[in-house]
Structures are given as structure tokens and as C-alpha cells.
C-alpha positions in Angstrom: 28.7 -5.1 3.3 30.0 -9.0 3.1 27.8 -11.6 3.2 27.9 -14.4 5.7 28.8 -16.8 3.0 31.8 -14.3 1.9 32.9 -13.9 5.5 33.1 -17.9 6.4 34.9 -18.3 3.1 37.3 -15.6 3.7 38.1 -18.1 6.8 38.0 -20.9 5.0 40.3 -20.2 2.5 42.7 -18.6 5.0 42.6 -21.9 7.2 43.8 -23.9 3.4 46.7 -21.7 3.6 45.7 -19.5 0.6 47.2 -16.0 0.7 45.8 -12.8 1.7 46.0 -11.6 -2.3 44.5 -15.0 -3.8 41.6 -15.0 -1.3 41.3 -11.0 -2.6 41.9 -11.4 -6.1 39.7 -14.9 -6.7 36.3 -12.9 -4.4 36.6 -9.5 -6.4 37.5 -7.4 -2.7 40.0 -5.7 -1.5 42.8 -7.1 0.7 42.1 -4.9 3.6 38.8 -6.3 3.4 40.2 -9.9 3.8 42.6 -8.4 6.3 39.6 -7.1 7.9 37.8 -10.1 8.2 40.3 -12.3 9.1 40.9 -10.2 12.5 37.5 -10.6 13.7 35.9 -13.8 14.8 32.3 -13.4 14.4 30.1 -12.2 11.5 29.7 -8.1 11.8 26.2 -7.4 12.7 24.7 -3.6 10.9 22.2 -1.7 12.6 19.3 -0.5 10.5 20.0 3.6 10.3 17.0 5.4 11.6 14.7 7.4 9.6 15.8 10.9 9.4 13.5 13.7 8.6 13.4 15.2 5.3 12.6 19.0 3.8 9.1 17.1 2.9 8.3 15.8 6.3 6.9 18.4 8.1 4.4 18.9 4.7 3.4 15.1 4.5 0.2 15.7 6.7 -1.0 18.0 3.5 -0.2 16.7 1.1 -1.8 13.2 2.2 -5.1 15.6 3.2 -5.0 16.9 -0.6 -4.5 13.2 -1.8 -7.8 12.3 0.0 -9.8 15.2 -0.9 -9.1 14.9 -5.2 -10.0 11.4 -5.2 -11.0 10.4 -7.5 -8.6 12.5 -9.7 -5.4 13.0 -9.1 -3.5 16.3 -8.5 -0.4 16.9 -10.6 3.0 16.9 -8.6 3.8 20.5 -10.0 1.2 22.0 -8.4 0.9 20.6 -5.4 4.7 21.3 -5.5 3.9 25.3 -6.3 1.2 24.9 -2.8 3.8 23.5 -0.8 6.5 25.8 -1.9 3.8 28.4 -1.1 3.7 27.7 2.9 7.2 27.7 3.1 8.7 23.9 1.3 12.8 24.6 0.2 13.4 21.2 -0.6 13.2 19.9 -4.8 10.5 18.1 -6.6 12.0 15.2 -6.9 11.5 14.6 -3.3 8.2 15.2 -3.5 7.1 13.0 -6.5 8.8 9.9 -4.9 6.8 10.5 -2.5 3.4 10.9 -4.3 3.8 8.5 -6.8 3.4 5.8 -4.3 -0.4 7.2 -3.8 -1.1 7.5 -7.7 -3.8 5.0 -8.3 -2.5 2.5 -10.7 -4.3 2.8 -14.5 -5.9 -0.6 -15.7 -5.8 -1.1 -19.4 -9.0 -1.1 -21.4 -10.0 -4.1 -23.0 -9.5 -4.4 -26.8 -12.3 -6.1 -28.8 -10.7 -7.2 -32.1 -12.5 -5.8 -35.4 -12.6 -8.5 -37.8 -13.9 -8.5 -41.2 -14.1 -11.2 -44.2 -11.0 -11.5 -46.6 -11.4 -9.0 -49.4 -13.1 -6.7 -47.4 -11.0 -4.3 -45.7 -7.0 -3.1 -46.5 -5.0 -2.0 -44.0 -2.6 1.0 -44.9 0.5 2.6 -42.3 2.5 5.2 -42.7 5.9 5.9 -41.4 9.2 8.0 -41.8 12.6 6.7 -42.0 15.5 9.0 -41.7 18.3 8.1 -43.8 22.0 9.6 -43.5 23.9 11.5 -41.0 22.0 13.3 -38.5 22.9 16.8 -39.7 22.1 15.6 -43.7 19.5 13.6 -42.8 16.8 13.2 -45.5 13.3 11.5 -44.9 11.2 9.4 -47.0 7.7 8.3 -46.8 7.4 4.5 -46.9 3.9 3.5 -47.4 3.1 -0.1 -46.1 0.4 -1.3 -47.2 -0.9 -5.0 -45.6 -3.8 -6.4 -48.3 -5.5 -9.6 -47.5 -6.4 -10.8 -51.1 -8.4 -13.7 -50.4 -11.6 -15.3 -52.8 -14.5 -15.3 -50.3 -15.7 -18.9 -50.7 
């Protein structure tokens, strides 16, 4: 789909004599596009499709009611997928997690007090593994980290 900027500078280039394979080549489409374009006079106008029915449609009532009732907690996809499937649902999970996620209550993050103590009085040590090598010969080592603040309490 062209935008209405595209489509009055398909005509405007045209009109400055520029050729149908310039006006293509220089706005990345096709020259049946331009072709297109140049034939029609007004700006195409797309009708929104309508909403078609899915496999999950006719199970959205109960799965809403089963929403409302484990609040709340939430009910894991999978099994509301297995008590859907149960009654007679043929379409995928997929479906059917796109359309609960949107009802999955959103998790705030708890607040962090910092733990701070005086120089000298604490060390911090973190461990990690580092692979080394090709994936088949790969060999791991332990690199221990350690972060020390060595100050003189004054």
C-alpha cells in the first residue's frame, strides 16, 4: 500500500518528464506500480477487512469467565489450553496465548534497598565460567573475580 506522499510524487515526477523506470528505480517500487498509479487520478482508498472469526472465538466467553474467577492468580495457557481442547477447541496454542496475554496482569518490580557497609568491611566475590575453544573441544575454566574495597577507615 502507497502512501499519499508516494502517489502525488509518482505524478509529479511523471509531469517533469522523468521515465517510468527512473520514477521506479529512484522510489524502490516496481514499474507496474508507477504504471499503476499513473492511470488512476485519485488516491486509492482501502477498506478496513472485517473481523473474521477464529478456531478461538466461539471459546472466548470461557476463557474470559476463567480469567475472572483465578484473579488474583493467573492460570497457565497450557492448561486452560488442555480445558478448551477438552470441549472440543482444534485450533493451536499459539492462538490462544495471544489472546491471554493481553489479560496477564503486568508484574511491577520490587524495590531494591542498597546494603551498604564501611570500606574494609565486606569483600565481594563472583563466580563465572568462560568456555574457551571450539564448541565440540570446548574446555571451561573457573575465573574467580574478586572486587575488594581496601580502604583505611578514617
Amino acid at each position: 500500500m502507497l502512501t499519499k506522499e508516494i502517489f502525488v510524487d509518482i505524478h509529479v515526477r511523471f509531469a517533469q518528464g522523468q521515465s517510468l523506470r527512473k520514477i521506479a528505480s529512484e522510489l524502490g517500487i516496481s514499474r507496474n506500480t508507477v504504471k499503476h498509479h499513473l492511470q488512476q487520478q485519485t488516491m486509492p482508498t482501502y477498506a478496513k477487512r472485517s473481523q473474521q472469526p477464529t478456531k478461538l472465538s466461539p471459546f472466548k466467553p470461557y476463557l474470559l469467565q476463567r480469567i475472572e474467577l483465578a484473579k488474583p492468580d493467573w492460570i497457565p495457557a497450557t492448561v486452560l489450553f488442555d480445558e478448551v481442547v477438552e470441549n472440543g477447541y482444534q485450533g493451536g496454542i499459539a492462538q490462544l496465548r495471544r489472546f491471554v496475554c493481553q489479560f496477564k496482569p503486568s508484574i511491577v518490580p520490587e524495590v531494591v534497598v542498597r546494603f551498604e557497609t564501611q570500606p574494609g568491611q565486606q569483600m565481594q566475590i563472583d563466580f563465572t565460567s568462560i568456555r574457551r575453544g571450539k564448541i565440540a573441544e570446548s574446555v571451561c575454566c573457573h575465573a574467580r573475580l574478586f572486587a575488594c574495597e581496601l580502604c583505611k577507615v578514617l
